[in-house]
C-alpha positions, 0 to 999 in steps of 0.5 A: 151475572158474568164473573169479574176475570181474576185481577192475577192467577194463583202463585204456584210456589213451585214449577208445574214439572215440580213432582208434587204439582198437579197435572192433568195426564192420562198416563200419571195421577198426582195425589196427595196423602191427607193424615187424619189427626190425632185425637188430643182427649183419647183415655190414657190406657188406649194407644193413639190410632194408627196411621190413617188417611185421604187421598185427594186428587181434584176433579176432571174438567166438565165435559164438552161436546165433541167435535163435529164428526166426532161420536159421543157415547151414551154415558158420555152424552148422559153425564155431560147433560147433567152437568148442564143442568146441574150448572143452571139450575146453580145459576138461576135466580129464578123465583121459588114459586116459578117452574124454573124455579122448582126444577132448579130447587129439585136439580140442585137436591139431586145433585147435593144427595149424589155428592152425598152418595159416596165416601172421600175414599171411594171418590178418589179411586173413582178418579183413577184414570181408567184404560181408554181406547184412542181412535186416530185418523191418519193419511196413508200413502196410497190414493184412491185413484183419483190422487186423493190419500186414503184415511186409515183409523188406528187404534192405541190403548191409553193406560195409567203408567205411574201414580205419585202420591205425594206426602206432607213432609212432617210425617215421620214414615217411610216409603214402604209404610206408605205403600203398605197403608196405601194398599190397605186403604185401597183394599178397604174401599173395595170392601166397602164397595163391593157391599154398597155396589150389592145393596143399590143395585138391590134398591134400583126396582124400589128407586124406580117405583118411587119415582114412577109413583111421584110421577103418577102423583103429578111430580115429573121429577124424580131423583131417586133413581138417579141417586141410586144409580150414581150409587150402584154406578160408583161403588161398582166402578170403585171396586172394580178399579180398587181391585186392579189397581191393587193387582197391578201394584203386586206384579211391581218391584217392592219399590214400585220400579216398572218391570220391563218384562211387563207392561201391565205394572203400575209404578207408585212413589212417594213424594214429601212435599210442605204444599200438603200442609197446607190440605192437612189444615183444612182436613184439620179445620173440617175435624174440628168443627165436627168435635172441637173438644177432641181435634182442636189445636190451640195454634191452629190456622184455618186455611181456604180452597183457594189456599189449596188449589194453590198448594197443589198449583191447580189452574182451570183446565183452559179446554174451552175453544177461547178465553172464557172467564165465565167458564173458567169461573164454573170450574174453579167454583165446582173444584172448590166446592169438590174440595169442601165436600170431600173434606167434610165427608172425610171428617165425619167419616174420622170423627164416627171411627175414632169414637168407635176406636175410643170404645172398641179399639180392635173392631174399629181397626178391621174397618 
């Protein structure tokens, strides 16, 4: 069934040069800084927790195939195929019983346990920009006899230059409070996946035995490899990106100023914004549901995706070659979907913290 096109797009409450809104730019992330609530029934003699938080920046457009004459590496080629099966298996309505059918079931399974695979923190970090060579073809003045111009390739690095984090504008820190919590949060994520990467990368022969077995059994489909792989993948390239970018936050000023000496510093800010209130309330929302006894607010309004994707002024993409209602639809669908997975992983992961804090509060602060 093709989507109904949008009766109007989502207001923006503020321009897209506004710093808090979202952007799609190699050399800058947007991100918002998402504060976990506070627990309303903690005992009287522990203190209420720290500072804690998520960070949320939304989702890369599905992959395309590249131009004619353009080369697709294989982990390019590989995630982009996926995505396509992901996205028919989603929208078939095929019959259980029928081939089609299962293997949407199955696809739809496989895609549900990788989504499931990884933490809110460790999915941010691994939406960090990462350094990309560029490759461009350009005319040189020369000819190759004949009056036709030469082609010569140049190669130019794509970097990440500045991050913006961007802060509800209740929160009553300062600048370098954020950082050194940023930091922090970024160092525990390493940790964390540092130990994951070890632990997957150890269950990829035991994920491949069980699928070869599934196949020996009749069942052509595996999953379990491609689970632990996503795993290993992840929590591989999460450390390794926590790890830089920590390192190239250390070699800038205090205030996250660029060195002009150096060209491998990150600049960082922090920036207030009322649009991140409205992302604290479907953070809040997804708490509540988990225990209402110890997060609820008696004046508590729950928000949609929708109400977020329009706090942060995000609009689809617009890569396709012509207007595509139907594409555009499947990108809303699968960044709302992000949105509610991310928020729930986050809640649970607080609600399991907090109740370790309640009866441990120095254990739980190492972790």
């Amino acid at each position: 069934m093709t989507p109904v096109p949008p009766s109007d797009s989502p207001t923006r409450s503020t321009s897209p040069s506004d710093p808090s809104s979202f952007v799609r730019d190699p050399h800058k992330l947007v991100a918002y800084l998402i504060p976990f609530p506070s627990p309303t029934n903690l005992p009287s003699n522990i203190e209420p927790p720290p500072l804690r938080f998520i960070l949320y920046t939304p989702p890369p457009p599905p992959l395309l195939k590249p131009s004619r004459g353009e080369k697709e590496g294989l982990a390019h080629k590989t995630q982009r195929k996926w995505q396509q099966e992901v996205r028919k298996a989603k929208e078939s309505d095929a019959k259980v019983v029928s081939w089609k059918g299962v293997k949407s079931r199955v696809t739809k399974g496989i895609s549900w346990a990788v989504d499931h695979t990884t933490s809110a923190d460790l999915d941010f970090v691994t939406r960090i920009p990462k350094d990309r060579t560029e490759s461009h073809a350009d005319p040189t003045s020369t000819s190759d006899g004949e009056g036709k111009a030469e082609m010569t390739t140049t190669k130019k690095t794509v970097k990440l230059e500045e991050m913006v984090i961007v802060y509800p504008t209740s929160m009553n820190v300062s600048s370098d409070e954020l950082r050194a919590e940023f930091v922090n949060s970024l160092m525990r994520t390493k940790s964390k996946a540092e130990r994951d990467a070890v632990i997957a990368t150890g269950l990829l022969p035991v994920a491949a035995a069980l699928d070869w077995a599934l196949v020996f059994v009749g069942w052509i489909f595996g999953g379990a490899l491609e689970v632990d792989g996503v795993w290993a993948a992840s929590s591989i390239n999460g450390a390794k990106t926590a790890r830089s970018v920590t390192k190239r936050l250390a070699s800038s000023t205090k205030s996250g100023d660029l060195h002009h000496s150096s060209n491998d510093t990150l600049q960082l800010s922090f920036v207030p914004s009322h649009r991140v209130e409205v992302l604290s309330s479907y953070l809040l929302d997804e708490c509540i549901q988990c225990d209402r006894h110890a997060f609820n607010r008696p004046t508590h309004h729950a928000v949609t995706q929708d109400d977020v994707l329009e706090s942060i002024g995000w609009t689809p993409s617009g890569q396709y070659e012509e207007k595509n209602w139907e594409d555009e639809s499947w990108e809303r669908d699968q960044v709302r979907e992000d949105i509610s997975g991310t928020m729930k992983k986050a809640a649970k992961a607080w609600d399991h913290w907090v109740k370790l804090y309640e009866k441990n509060p120095k254990k739980a602060l190492k972790k």
